[in-house]
N, C-alpha and C positions, 0 to 999 in steps of 0.2 A: 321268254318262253312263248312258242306258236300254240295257236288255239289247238293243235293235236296232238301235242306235248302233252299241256296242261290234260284236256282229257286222258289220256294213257294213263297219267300220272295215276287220275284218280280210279282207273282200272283196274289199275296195281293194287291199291289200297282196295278194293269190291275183293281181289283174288286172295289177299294176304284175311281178309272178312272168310273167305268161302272155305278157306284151310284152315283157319281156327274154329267153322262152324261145322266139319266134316263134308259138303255142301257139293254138288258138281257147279250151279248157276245159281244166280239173282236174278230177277227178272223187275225191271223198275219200270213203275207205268203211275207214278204221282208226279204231279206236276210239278212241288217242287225237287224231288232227286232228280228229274228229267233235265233240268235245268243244271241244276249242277252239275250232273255229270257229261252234260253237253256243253260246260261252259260257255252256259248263257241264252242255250235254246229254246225253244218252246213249245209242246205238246197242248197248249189248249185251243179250245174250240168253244167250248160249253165250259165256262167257268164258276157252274153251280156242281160240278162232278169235281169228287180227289182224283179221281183216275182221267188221263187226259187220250187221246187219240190217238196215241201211241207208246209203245212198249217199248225199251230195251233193254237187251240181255247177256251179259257178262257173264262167260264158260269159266270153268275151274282155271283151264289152259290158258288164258289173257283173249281166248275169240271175241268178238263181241258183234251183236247184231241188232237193226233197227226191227221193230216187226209192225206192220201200220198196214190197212185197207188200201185201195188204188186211188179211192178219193182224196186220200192225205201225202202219200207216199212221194207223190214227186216235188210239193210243195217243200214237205219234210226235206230231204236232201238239197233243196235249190238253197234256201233262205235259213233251215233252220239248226242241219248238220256241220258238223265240221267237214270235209271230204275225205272220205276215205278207211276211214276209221271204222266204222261200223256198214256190217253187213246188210244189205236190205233184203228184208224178208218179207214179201208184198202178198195180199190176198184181196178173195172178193168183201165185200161189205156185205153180201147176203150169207156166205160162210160166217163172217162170224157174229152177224145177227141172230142166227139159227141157234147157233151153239154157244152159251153163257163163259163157258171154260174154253172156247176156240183157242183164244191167242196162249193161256198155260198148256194145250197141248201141242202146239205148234210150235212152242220152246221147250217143251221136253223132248221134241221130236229132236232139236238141235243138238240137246244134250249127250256127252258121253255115256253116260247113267242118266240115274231118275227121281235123283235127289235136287229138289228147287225148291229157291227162296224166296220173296217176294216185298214189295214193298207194301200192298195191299192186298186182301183176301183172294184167292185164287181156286179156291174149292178145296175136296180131301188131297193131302196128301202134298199140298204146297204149307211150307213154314213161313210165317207173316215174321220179318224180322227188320222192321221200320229201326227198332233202337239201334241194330249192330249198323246200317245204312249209314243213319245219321254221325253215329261215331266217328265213321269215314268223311262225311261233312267240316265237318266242326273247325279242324285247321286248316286256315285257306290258306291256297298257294299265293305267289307274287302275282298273278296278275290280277288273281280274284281280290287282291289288298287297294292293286289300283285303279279296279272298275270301282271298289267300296268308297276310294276314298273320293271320288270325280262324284257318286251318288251322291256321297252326303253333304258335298259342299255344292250340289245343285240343289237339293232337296232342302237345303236350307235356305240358302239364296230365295227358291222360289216363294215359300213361307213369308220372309222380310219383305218382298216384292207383294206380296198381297197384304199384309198389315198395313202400310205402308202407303196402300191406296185404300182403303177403305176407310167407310165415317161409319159412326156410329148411328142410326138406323136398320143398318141392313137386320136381316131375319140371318139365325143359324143356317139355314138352307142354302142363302144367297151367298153369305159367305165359305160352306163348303163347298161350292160349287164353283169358286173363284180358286180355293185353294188346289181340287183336282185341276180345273184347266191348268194354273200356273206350272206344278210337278208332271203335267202330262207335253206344256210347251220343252220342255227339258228331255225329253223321252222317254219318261217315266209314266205308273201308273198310280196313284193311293189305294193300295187295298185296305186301308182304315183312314177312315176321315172323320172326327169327332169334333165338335165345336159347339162352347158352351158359354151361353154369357148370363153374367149376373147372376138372380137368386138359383136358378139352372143348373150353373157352375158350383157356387156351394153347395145346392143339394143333391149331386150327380159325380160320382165319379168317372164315370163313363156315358158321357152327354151326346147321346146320339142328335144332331141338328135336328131342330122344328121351325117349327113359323116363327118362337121366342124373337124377338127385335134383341140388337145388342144397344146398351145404352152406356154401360161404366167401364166394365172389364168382361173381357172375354180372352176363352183360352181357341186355339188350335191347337189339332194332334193329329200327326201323319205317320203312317207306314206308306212309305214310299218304294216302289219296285221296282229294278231295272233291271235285265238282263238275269233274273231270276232271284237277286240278292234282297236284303232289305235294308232299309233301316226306319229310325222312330225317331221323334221329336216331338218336342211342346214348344210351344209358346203364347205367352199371356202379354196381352196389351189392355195398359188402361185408357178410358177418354180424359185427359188430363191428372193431376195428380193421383197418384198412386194412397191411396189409403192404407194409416199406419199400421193397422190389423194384418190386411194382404203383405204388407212388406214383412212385418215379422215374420206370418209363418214360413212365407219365399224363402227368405231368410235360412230358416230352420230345416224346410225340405233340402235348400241347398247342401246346407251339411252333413245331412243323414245322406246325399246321393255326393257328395266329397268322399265320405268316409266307406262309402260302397266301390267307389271308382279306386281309391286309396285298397283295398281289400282285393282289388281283384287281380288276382295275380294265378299264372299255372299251379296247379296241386290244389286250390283251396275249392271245398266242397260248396254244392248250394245250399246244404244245412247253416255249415259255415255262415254265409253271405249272409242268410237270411236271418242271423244271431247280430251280424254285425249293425241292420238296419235297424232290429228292434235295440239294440241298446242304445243306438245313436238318436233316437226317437226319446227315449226316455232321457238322454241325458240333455234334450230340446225344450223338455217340459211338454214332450206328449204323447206320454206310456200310451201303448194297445194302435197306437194308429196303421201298425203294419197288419192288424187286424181286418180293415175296413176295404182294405184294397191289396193286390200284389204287387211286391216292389218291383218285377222284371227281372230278367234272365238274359241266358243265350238267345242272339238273335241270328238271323243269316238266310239264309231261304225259305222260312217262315217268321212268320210276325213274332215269333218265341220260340226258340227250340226247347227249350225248358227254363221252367219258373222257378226262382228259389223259394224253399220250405220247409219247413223243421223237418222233414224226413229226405232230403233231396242229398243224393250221395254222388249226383254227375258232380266230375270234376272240370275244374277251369283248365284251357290247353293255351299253349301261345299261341299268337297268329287269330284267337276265336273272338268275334265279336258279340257286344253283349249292348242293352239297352237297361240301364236302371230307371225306374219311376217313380221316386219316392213322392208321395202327396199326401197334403192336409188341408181339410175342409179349403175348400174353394180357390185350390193351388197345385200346382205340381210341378216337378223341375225334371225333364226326359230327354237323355242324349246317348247317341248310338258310340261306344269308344271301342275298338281295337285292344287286344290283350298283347302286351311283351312281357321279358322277366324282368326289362329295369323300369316297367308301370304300364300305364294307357295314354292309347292318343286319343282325342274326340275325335270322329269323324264328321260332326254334323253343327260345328261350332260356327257362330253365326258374327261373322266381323260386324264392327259400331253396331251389335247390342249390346246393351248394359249387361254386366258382366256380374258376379257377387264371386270375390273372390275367397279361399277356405284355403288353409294352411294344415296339411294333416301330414307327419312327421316328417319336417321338414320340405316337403312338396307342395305347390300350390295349383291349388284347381279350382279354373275358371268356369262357373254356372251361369245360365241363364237366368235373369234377372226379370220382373214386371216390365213392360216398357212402355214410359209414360206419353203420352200423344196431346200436343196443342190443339185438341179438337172438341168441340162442347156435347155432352149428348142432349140428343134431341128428342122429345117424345112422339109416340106415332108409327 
Protein backbone atom coordinates (compact mmCIF):
# COMPACT_ATOMS: atom_id res chain seq x y z
CA UNK A 1 0.00 0.00 0.00
CA UNK A 2 1.44 3.69 -1.23
CA UNK A 3 1.62 6.23 1.40
CA UNK A 4 -1.66 7.85 -0.43
CA UNK A 5 -3.52 4.74 -0.27
CA UNK A 6 -2.94 4.36 3.23
CA UNK A 7 -4.05 7.98 3.82
CA UNK A 8 -7.33 7.77 1.79
CA UNK A 9 -7.94 4.68 3.50
CA UNK A 10 -7.95 6.52 6.76
CA UNK A 11 -10.28 9.33 5.03
CA UNK A 12 -12.72 6.88 4.53
CA UNK A 13 -12.98 5.77 7.96
CA UNK A 14 -12.99 10.15 9.23
CA UNK A 15 -16.24 10.20 6.35
CA UNK A 16 -17.99 6.66 7.52
CA UNK A 17 -17.07 8.98 11.43
CA UNK A 18 -18.88 12.12 9.77
CA UNK A 19 -22.19 9.99 8.72
CA UNK A 20 -22.54 8.28 11.78
CA UNK A 21 -22.01 11.80 13.60
CA UNK A 22 -24.62 13.61 11.29
CA UNK A 23 -21.40 16.01 10.56
CA UNK A 24 -20.37 17.86 7.01
CA UNK A 25 -16.20 17.97 8.41
CA UNK A 26 -13.55 17.25 10.85
CA UNK A 27 -11.04 19.48 11.12
CA UNK A 28 -7.74 17.76 12.91
CA UNK A 29 -5.05 20.06 14.03
CA UNK A 30 -3.48 17.64 17.17
CA UNK A 31 -0.47 16.50 16.57
CA UNK A 32 -0.84 13.33 17.01
CA UNK A 33 -4.22 12.58 14.57
CA UNK A 34 -2.07 14.92 12.21
CA UNK A 35 0.34 12.24 12.07
CA UNK A 36 -1.77 9.62 11.60
CA UNK A 37 -3.64 10.67 9.24
CA UNK A 38 -0.88 11.73 7.23
CA UNK A 39 0.81 8.67 7.61
CA UNK A 40 3.56 9.66 9.49
CA UNK A 41 3.84 13.49 9.07
CA UNK A 42 4.30 16.19 11.08
CA UNK A 43 2.59 19.39 12.13
CA UNK A 44 5.07 20.54 15.11
CA UNK A 45 6.78 23.40 15.70
CA UNK A 46 6.33 24.35 19.35
CA UNK A 47 5.96 21.02 21.12
CA UNK A 48 4.70 22.55 24.33
CA UNK A 49 1.26 23.20 22.19
CA UNK A 50 -1.62 20.04 21.45
CA UNK A 51 -2.58 21.92 18.42
CA UNK A 52 0.45 21.80 15.96
CA UNK A 53 0.90 24.45 12.84
CA UNK A 54 -1.46 23.04 10.95
CA UNK A 55 -4.86 21.89 10.21
CA UNK A 56 -6.49 19.32 8.13
CA UNK A 57 -9.86 18.90 7.09
CA UNK A 58 -11.94 16.03 5.85
CA UNK A 59 -15.46 17.19 3.86
CA UNK A 60 -18.46 14.86 4.36
CA UNK A 61 -17.79 14.16 0.41
CA UNK A 62 -14.09 12.32 0.97
CA UNK A 63 -12.42 16.26 -0.10
CA UNK A 64 -9.75 16.87 2.02
CA UNK A 65 -7.60 19.90 2.59
CA UNK A 66 -4.29 21.18 4.28
CA UNK A 67 -4.94 24.70 5.91
CA UNK A 68 -1.43 26.12 7.41
CA UNK A 69 0.00 30.02 7.23
CA UNK A 70 2.84 30.82 4.34
CA UNK A 71 5.56 30.27 6.89
CA UNK A 72 4.61 26.54 7.08
CA UNK A 73 2.89 25.86 3.94
CA UNK A 74 5.43 25.05 1.69
CA UNK A 75 7.81 23.19 4.04
CA UNK A 76 4.40 21.23 4.93
CA UNK A 77 3.90 19.77 1.30
CA UNK A 78 7.69 19.37 0.41
CA UNK A 79 8.78 16.99 3.50
CA UNK A 80 5.68 16.49 5.36
CA UNK A 81 2.61 15.59 2.96
CA UNK A 82 1.89 12.94 0.97
CA UNK A 83 1.41 14.61 -2.67
CA UNK A 84 -1.54 15.29 -3.72
CA UNK A 85 -3.94 14.28 -1.57
CA UNK A 86 -4.80 17.18 0.29
CA UNK A 87 -5.84 20.43 -0.73
CA UNK A 88 -3.59 23.41 0.26
CA UNK A 89 -5.25 26.01 1.72
CA UNK A 90 -2.53 28.92 2.52
CA UNK A 91 -2.92 32.24 4.44
CA UNK A 92 -1.17 35.11 6.04
CA UNK A 93 0.26 34.51 9.58
CA UNK A 94 -1.03 37.97 10.75
CA UNK A 95 -4.87 36.87 9.58
CA UNK A 96 -4.73 34.35 11.76
CA UNK A 97 -2.88 35.87 14.64
CA UNK A 98 -5.68 38.49 14.67
CA UNK A 99 -8.43 36.17 14.59
CA UNK A 100 -8.38 33.15 17.60
CA UNK A 101 -11.17 31.08 15.38
CA UNK A 102 -9.27 32.15 11.82
CA UNK A 103 -8.39 28.64 10.70
CA UNK A 104 -12.52 27.09 12.07
CA UNK A 105 -13.75 29.58 9.87
CA UNK A 106 -11.79 29.17 6.94
CA UNK A 107 -12.88 25.40 7.14
CA UNK A 108 -16.34 26.19 7.43
CA UNK A 109 -15.91 28.47 4.66
CA UNK A 110 -14.85 25.06 2.71
CA UNK A 111 -17.75 23.27 4.01
CA UNK A 112 -20.86 22.13 2.18
CA UNK A 113 -22.86 23.25 5.38
CA UNK A 114 -21.92 24.38 8.74
CA UNK A 115 -21.74 21.44 10.77
CA UNK A 116 -17.81 20.79 11.95
CA UNK A 117 -15.99 18.55 14.15
CA UNK A 118 -12.85 18.97 15.62
CA UNK A 119 -10.20 17.40 17.34
CA UNK A 120 -9.51 20.18 19.64
CA UNK A 121 -11.67 23.19 20.94
CA UNK A 122 -12.48 25.45 18.07
CA UNK A 123 -15.02 28.14 19.65
CA UNK A 124 -19.13 27.92 19.52
CA UNK A 125 -20.46 25.97 17.44
CA UNK A 126 -17.56 23.46 16.62
CA UNK A 127 -18.23 19.74 18.38
CA UNK A 128 -14.69 18.57 20.04
CA UNK A 129 -14.96 14.80 19.10
CA UNK A 130 -11.36 13.51 19.97
CA UNK A 131 -13.04 9.87 21.10
CA UNK A 132 -15.02 9.27 17.60
CA UNK A 133 -11.24 10.33 15.90
CA UNK A 134 -9.37 8.09 17.94
CA UNK A 135 -11.77 5.23 17.15
CA UNK A 136 -10.80 5.75 13.63
CA UNK A 137 -7.07 5.35 14.96
CA UNK A 138 -6.98 2.38 16.86
CA UNK A 139 -6.80 -0.47 13.89
CA UNK A 140 -3.72 -0.04 11.99
CA UNK A 141 -3.38 -0.65 8.64
CA UNK A 142 -0.35 -2.91 7.02
CA UNK A 143 2.07 -0.50 6.72
CA UNK A 144 1.36 1.34 9.91
CA UNK A 145 2.12 -2.67 11.53
CA UNK A 146 5.46 -2.38 9.69
CA UNK A 147 6.80 1.03 10.60
CA UNK A 148 5.54 -0.37 14.31
CA UNK A 149 7.29 -3.36 14.00
CA UNK A 150 11.03 -1.60 12.52
CA UNK A 151 10.16 1.01 15.83
CA UNK A 152 10.03 -1.47 18.27
CA UNK A 153 12.94 -3.61 17.37
CA UNK A 154 15.16 -0.23 17.09
CA UNK A 155 13.70 1.10 20.14
CA UNK A 156 14.81 -1.73 21.83
CA UNK A 157 18.04 -2.50 20.36
CA UNK A 158 18.90 1.07 21.18
CA UNK A 159 17.98 0.50 25.01
CA UNK A 160 20.38 -2.86 25.25
CA UNK A 161 23.01 -0.66 23.38
CA UNK A 162 22.99 1.79 26.18
CA UNK A 163 22.86 -0.82 29.25
CA UNK A 164 25.36 -2.41 27.77
CA UNK A 165 27.92 0.54 27.91
CA UNK A 166 27.20 1.98 31.00
CA UNK A 167 28.83 1.39 34.69
CA UNK A 168 27.51 2.04 37.45
CA UNK A 169 28.36 5.60 38.56
CA UNK A 170 26.64 7.44 36.32
CA UNK A 171 23.71 9.94 37.65
CA UNK A 172 19.76 9.31 36.33
CA UNK A 173 20.45 12.25 34.13
CA UNK A 174 23.59 10.97 32.47
CA UNK A 175 22.06 7.99 31.89
CA UNK A 176 18.78 9.45 30.34
CA UNK A 177 20.53 11.49 28.25
CA UNK A 178 22.43 8.54 26.71
CA UNK A 179 19.26 6.74 26.31
CA UNK A 180 17.59 9.80 24.14
CA UNK A 181 20.76 10.05 22.10
CA UNK A 182 20.74 6.16 21.42
CA UNK A 183 16.53 6.09 20.14
CA UNK A 184 17.18 9.38 18.48
CA UNK A 185 20.67 7.82 16.51
CA UNK A 186 17.72 5.38 15.08
CA UNK A 187 15.45 8.32 14.04
CA UNK A 188 13.36 8.37 16.62
CA UNK A 189 12.57 10.64 19.42
CA UNK A 190 11.65 9.53 23.55
CA UNK A 191 8.73 11.52 24.55
CA UNK A 192 9.13 9.76 28.12
CA UNK A 193 12.33 9.04 29.51
CA UNK A 194 12.28 7.74 33.17
CA UNK A 195 15.21 6.33 34.88
CA UNK A 196 15.40 5.21 38.38
CA UNK A 197 18.05 3.63 40.28
CA UNK A 198 18.28 2.05 43.65
CA UNK A 199 16.34 3.36 46.78
CA UNK A 200 14.56 5.93 43.90
CA UNK A 201 13.38 3.04 42.07
CA UNK A 202 11.65 1.28 45.06
CA UNK A 203 10.29 4.51 46.15
CA UNK A 204 9.06 6.01 42.77
CA UNK A 205 6.93 4.53 40.34
CA UNK A 206 7.42 7.10 38.02
CA UNK A 207 11.26 8.09 38.54
CA UNK A 208 11.77 11.16 36.76
CA UNK A 209 15.95 11.17 36.46
CA UNK A 210 17.97 13.33 39.03
CA UNK A 211 21.55 13.75 40.01
CA UNK A 212 20.70 10.15 42.10
CA UNK A 213 24.14 8.05 41.01
CA UNK A 214 23.12 4.47 40.02
CA UNK A 215 24.92 2.01 42.06
CA UNK A 216 22.95 -1.76 42.09
CA UNK A 217 19.88 -1.68 39.88
CA UNK A 218 18.44 0.61 37.82
CA UNK A 219 15.44 0.63 35.60
CA UNK A 220 15.01 2.57 32.01
CA UNK A 221 11.56 3.55 30.38
CA UNK A 222 11.09 4.76 27.03
CA UNK A 223 8.21 5.93 24.90
CA UNK A 224 9.82 6.09 21.89
CA UNK A 225 8.36 8.08 18.51
CA UNK A 226 8.70 7.63 15.16
CA UNK A 227 6.84 8.75 12.28
CA UNK A 228 4.10 9.68 14.75
CA UNK A 229 3.63 6.05 16.29
CA UNK A 230 4.73 4.88 19.71
CA UNK A 231 5.75 2.42 21.72
CA UNK A 232 7.05 1.70 25.55
CA UNK A 233 9.46 -0.52 27.33
CA UNK A 234 11.33 -1.22 30.59
CA UNK A 235 14.27 -2.41 31.29
CA UNK A 236 16.11 -3.25 34.68
CA UNK A 237 19.71 -3.86 35.03
CA UNK A 238 21.44 -5.06 37.95
CA UNK A 239 25.45 -4.23 38.99
CA UNK A 240 26.30 -7.83 39.35
CA UNK A 241 23.93 -10.37 40.92
CA UNK A 242 20.54 -9.94 40.92
CA UNK A 243 18.94 -9.87 44.35
CA UNK A 244 16.51 -12.65 45.50
CA UNK A 245 13.69 -10.09 46.59
CA UNK A 246 14.11 -8.09 42.93
CA UNK A 247 13.88 -11.62 41.23
CA UNK A 248 10.86 -12.72 42.82
CA UNK A 249 8.82 -9.84 42.49
CA UNK A 250 10.23 -9.65 38.49
CA UNK A 251 9.06 -12.77 38.55
CA UNK A 252 5.59 -12.10 39.80
CA UNK A 253 5.09 -8.68 37.67
CA UNK A 254 6.07 -10.99 34.78
CA UNK A 255 2.94 -13.13 35.26
CA UNK A 256 0.42 -10.66 36.19
CA UNK A 257 1.76 -8.90 32.42
CA UNK A 258 1.66 -12.83 30.90
CA UNK A 259 -1.71 -13.20 31.95
CA UNK A 260 -2.61 -9.54 30.60
CA UNK A 261 -0.89 -10.14 27.09
CA UNK A 262 -2.86 -13.81 27.42
CA UNK A 263 -6.24 -11.54 27.81
CA UNK A 264 -5.97 -9.33 25.29
CA UNK A 265 -7.67 -10.42 22.63
CA UNK A 266 -10.47 -8.14 20.13
CA UNK A 267 -14.02 -7.78 22.09
CA UNK A 268 -12.49 -7.90 25.61
CA UNK A 269 -13.23 -4.48 27.50
CA UNK A 270 -10.60 -2.43 29.56
CA UNK A 271 -12.93 -3.00 32.71
CA UNK A 272 -12.17 -6.50 31.73
CA UNK A 273 -8.37 -6.17 31.52
CA UNK A 274 -8.11 -4.35 34.49
CA UNK A 275 -10.00 -7.38 36.55
CA UNK A 276 -7.67 -9.65 34.89
CA UNK A 277 -4.34 -7.78 36.55
CA UNK A 278 -5.83 -7.40 39.88
CA UNK A 279 -6.61 -10.99 40.15
CA UNK A 280 -3.47 -12.03 38.86
CA UNK A 281 -1.72 -9.87 41.42
CA UNK A 282 -3.52 -11.43 44.09
CA UNK A 283 -2.95 -14.83 42.98
CA UNK A 284 1.24 -13.42 43.31
CA UNK A 285 0.69 -12.79 46.66
CA UNK A 286 0.12 -9.00 46.17
CA UNK A 287 -3.46 -8.07 46.46
CA UNK A 288 -4.17 -3.85 45.93
CA UNK A 289 -0.96 -3.46 43.84
CA UNK A 290 -2.86 -2.52 40.78
CA UNK A 291 -3.73 0.14 43.23
CA UNK A 292 -0.47 2.02 43.39
CA UNK A 293 0.15 2.40 39.72
CA UNK A 294 -1.79 1.99 36.17
CA UNK A 295 -1.30 -1.29 34.54
CA UNK A 296 -1.36 0.41 30.69
CA UNK A 297 -3.53 0.40 27.92
CA UNK A 298 -3.94 1.08 24.18
CA UNK A 299 -0.93 2.62 22.80
CA UNK A 300 -0.26 4.01 19.28
CA UNK A 301 0.14 7.74 18.52
CA UNK A 302 -0.04 8.70 22.15
CA UNK A 303 1.99 7.35 25.03
CA UNK A 304 -1.68 5.72 25.96
CA UNK A 305 -4.76 5.85 24.07
CA UNK A 306 -6.61 4.63 26.96
CA UNK A 307 -5.92 3.08 30.49
CA UNK A 308 -7.60 0.14 31.65
CA UNK A 309 -10.08 0.71 34.87
CA UNK A 310 -12.84 -0.68 36.56
CA UNK A 311 -15.22 1.57 34.61
CA UNK A 312 -13.32 1.53 31.14
CA UNK A 313 -15.75 -0.11 28.44
CA UNK A 314 -13.21 0.67 25.15
CA UNK A 315 -13.00 -2.30 23.68
CA UNK A 316 -9.87 -4.30 22.37
CA UNK A 317 -9.96 -4.30 18.09
CA UNK A 318 -7.34 -6.37 16.12
CA UNK A 319 -4.47 -5.02 14.48
CA UNK A 320 -4.44 -2.33 17.96
CA UNK A 321 -1.44 -2.08 19.77
CA UNK A 322 -1.22 -1.86 23.54
CA UNK A 323 1.57 -1.47 26.32
CA UNK A 324 0.95 -3.29 29.61
CA UNK A 325 2.95 -2.29 32.90
CA UNK A 326 2.32 -4.25 35.48
CA UNK A 327 4.86 -3.20 38.61
CA UNK A 328 5.75 -3.95 42.15
CA UNK A 329 7.70 -1.95 44.48
CA UNK A 330 11.00 -1.51 42.85
CA UNK A 331 10.13 -3.48 39.43
CA UNK A 332 8.30 -3.35 36.48
CA UNK A 333 7.96 -5.55 33.31
CA UNK A 334 6.65 -3.13 30.09
CA UNK A 335 6.31 -4.38 26.46
CA UNK A 336 4.59 -2.70 23.48
CA UNK A 337 2.54 -6.01 21.63
CA UNK A 338 0.36 -5.95 18.63
CA UNK A 339 -3.36 -7.48 18.96
CA UNK A 340 -4.61 -10.61 16.49
CA UNK A 341 -7.48 -13.13 17.20
CA UNK A 342 -5.14 -16.23 17.43
CA UNK A 343 -3.00 -13.72 20.46
CA UNK A 344 -0.13 -10.99 20.36
CA UNK A 345 3.07 -10.28 19.04
CA UNK A 346 5.68 -8.17 21.16
CA UNK A 347 6.96 -5.68 19.23
CA UNK A 348 9.70 -4.47 21.39
CA UNK A 349 11.22 -7.93 22.53
CA UNK A 350 14.77 -7.47 23.13
CA UNK A 351 17.11 -10.77 21.64
CA UNK A 352 19.94 -12.32 24.41
CA UNK A 353 17.93 -10.69 27.22
CA UNK A 354 17.03 -12.82 29.82
CA UNK A 355 13.87 -13.83 29.17
CA UNK A 356 11.21 -15.16 32.21
CA UNK A 357 9.16 -17.39 30.52
CA UNK A 358 5.08 -17.82 31.70
CA UNK A 359 2.79 -20.58 30.35
CA UNK A 360 -0.91 -19.27 30.32
CA UNK A 361 -3.26 -21.72 28.69
CA UNK A 362 -1.15 -23.45 26.84
CA UNK A 363 0.89 -20.45 25.24
CA UNK A 364 4.11 -19.19 26.29
CA UNK A 365 5.19 -15.79 26.92
CA UNK A 366 8.50 -14.48 27.01
CA UNK A 367 9.20 -11.32 29.58
CA UNK A 368 11.69 -9.35 30.31
CA UNK A 369 13.86 -10.40 32.89
CA UNK A 370 16.53 -8.26 35.63
CA UNK A 371 19.73 -8.24 33.65
CA UNK A 372 22.59 -9.12 35.73
CA UNK A 373 26.09 -7.16 34.59
CA UNK A 374 29.77 -8.24 35.50
CA UNK A 375 30.31 -4.70 36.78
CA UNK A 376 31.01 -3.58 40.59
CA UNK A 377 29.16 -0.51 41.92
CA UNK A 378 31.11 2.03 42.83
CA UNK A 379 30.50 4.87 45.38
CA UNK A 380 30.83 8.64 44.33
Amino acid sequence: MERHDEVREKAERLVRMLAAERADGVLIASRHNFSWLTAGGSNTVDTTRDAGVASLLVRADGKSFVLANRIEMQRLLAEEMPAGVFEPIEFSWEEEKAHSTFVVSRASNLLKATSLLSDVPGGDGVRVVEASIASCRYELTEPEVGRYRALGRDAAEAIADVISSIEPGLTEQEVAAKADAAVAERGARNVVTLVGADHRLKQFRHPLPTKNRWQEVLMIVICAQRAGLTVALSRIVCAGRVPEGLSQRTQAAARVNAHLLSATRPGATGAELYEVAARAYTAEGYPGEQHLHHQGGAIGYRARDWVAHPASQEIVRSNQAFAWNPSIAGTKIEETCLTANEGVEVLTATADWPKIPVVINGIEYELPDVLSRDVQPRKG
